[in-house]
BAFI-3210 file (N, C-alpha, C; in Angstrom, 3 decimals, decimal comma, padded with zeros to 6 digits):
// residues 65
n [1|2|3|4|5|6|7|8|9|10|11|12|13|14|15|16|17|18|19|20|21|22|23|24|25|26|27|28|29|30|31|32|33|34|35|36|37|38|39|40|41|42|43|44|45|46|47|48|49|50|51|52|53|54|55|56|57|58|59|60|61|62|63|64|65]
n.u [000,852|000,808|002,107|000,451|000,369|000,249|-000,984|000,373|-001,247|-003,352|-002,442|-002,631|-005,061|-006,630|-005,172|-006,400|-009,043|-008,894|-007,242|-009,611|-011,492|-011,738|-011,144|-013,911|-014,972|-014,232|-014,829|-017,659|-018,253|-017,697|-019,051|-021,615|-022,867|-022,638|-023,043|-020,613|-018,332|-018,421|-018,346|-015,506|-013,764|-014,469|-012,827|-010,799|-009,928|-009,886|-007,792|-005,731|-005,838|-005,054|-002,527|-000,750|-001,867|-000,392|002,711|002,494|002,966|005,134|006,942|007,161|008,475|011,368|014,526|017,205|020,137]
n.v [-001,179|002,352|005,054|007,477|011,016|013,550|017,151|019,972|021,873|020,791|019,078|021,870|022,081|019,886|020,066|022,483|021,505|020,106|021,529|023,751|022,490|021,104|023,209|024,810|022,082|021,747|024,622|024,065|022,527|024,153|026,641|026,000|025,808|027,971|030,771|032,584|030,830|029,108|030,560|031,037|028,499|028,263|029,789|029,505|027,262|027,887|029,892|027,916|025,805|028,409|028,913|026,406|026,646|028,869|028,173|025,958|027,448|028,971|027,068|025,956|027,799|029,154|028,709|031,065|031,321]
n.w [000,000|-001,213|000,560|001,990|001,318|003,281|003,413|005,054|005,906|006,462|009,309|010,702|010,917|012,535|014,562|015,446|015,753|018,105|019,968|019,335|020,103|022,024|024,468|024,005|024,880|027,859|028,517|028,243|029,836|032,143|032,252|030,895|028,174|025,590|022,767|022,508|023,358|021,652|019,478|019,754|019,810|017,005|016,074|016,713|015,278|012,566|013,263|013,603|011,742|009,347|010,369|009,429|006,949|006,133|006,875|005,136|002,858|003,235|003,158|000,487|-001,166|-003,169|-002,096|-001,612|-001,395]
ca.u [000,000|001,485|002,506|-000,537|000,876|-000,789|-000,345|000,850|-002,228|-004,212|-001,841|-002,630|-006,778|-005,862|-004,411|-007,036|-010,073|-007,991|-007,627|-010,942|-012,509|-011,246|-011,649|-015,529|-015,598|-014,200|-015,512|-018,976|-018,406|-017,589|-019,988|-022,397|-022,658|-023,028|-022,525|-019,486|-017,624|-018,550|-017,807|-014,190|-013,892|-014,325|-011,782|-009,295|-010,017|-009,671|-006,540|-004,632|-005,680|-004,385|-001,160|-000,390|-001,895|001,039|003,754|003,241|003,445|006,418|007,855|007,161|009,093|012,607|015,869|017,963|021,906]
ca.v [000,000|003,157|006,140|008,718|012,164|014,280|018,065|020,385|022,304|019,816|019,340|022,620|021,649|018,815|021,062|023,587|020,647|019,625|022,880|024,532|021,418|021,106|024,622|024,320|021,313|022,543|025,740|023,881|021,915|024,823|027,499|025,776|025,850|029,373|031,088|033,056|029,976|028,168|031,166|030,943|027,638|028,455|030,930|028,580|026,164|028,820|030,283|026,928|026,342|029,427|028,683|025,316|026,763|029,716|027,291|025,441|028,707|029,632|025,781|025,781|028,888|028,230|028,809|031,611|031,425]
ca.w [000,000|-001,049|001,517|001,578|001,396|003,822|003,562|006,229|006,293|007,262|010,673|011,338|011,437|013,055|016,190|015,539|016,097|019,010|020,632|019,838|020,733|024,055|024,779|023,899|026,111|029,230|028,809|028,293|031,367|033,641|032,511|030,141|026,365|024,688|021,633|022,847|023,335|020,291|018,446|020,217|019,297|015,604|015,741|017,176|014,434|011,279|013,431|013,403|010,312|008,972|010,327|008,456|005,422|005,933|006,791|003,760|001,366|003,317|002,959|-000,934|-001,577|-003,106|-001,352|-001,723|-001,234]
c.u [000,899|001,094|001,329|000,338|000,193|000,073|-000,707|-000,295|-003,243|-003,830|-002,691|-004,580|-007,062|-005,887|-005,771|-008,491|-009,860|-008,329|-008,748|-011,674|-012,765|-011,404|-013,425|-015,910|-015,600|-014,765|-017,168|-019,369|-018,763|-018,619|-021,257|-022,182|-023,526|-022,495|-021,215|-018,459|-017,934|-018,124|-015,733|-013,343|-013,473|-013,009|-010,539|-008,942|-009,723|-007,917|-005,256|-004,438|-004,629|-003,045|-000,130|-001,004|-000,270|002,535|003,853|003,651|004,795|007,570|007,837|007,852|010,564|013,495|016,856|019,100|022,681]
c.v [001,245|004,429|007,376|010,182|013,392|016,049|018,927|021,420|021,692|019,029|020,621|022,706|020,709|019,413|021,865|022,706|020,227|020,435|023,435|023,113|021,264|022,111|024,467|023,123|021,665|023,546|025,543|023,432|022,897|026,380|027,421|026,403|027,252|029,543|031,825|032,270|029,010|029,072|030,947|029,946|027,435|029,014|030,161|028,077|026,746|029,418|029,090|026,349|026,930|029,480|027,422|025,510|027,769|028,405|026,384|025,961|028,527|027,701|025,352|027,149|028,177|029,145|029,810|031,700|031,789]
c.w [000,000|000,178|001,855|001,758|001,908|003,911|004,803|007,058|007,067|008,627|011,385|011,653|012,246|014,302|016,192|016,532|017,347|020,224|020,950|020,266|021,981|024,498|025,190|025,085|027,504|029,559|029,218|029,597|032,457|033,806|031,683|028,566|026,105|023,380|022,023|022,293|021,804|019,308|018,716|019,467|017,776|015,046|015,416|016,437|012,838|011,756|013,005|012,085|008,749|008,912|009,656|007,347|005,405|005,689|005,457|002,819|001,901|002,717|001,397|-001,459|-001,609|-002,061|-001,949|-000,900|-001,457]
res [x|x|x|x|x|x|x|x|x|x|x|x|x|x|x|x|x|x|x|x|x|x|x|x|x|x|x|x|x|x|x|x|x|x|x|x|x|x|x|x|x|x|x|x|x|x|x|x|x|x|x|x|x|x|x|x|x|x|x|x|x|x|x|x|x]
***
């Protein structure tokens, strides 16, 4: 079975689902489920995101020497 090739962006949703997830839960636990927090949540999940879409631009750029 060949290797799947997963890209780096999709780490960073990965972390984001992770993060805002857990956030959202605890938060839900300790002061009940709102929109606040679910919007939070979202954020978290577009922020991390965001940052493994960047990292891969910056990691597909060539090399100057």
């Amino acid at each position: 079975m060949p290797a799947v090739r997963v890209e780096p962006w999709v780490y960073g949703l990965i972390l984001g689902v992770c993060v805002g997830g857990g956030v959202v839960l605890v938060g839900s636990i300790q002061y009940g489920l709102s929109a606040p927090l679910l919007l939070l949540g979202l954020i978290l999940l577009v922020v991390f995101g965001g940052l493994g879409l960047v990292s891969a631009l910056v990691n597909r750029r060539t090399r100057v020497d």
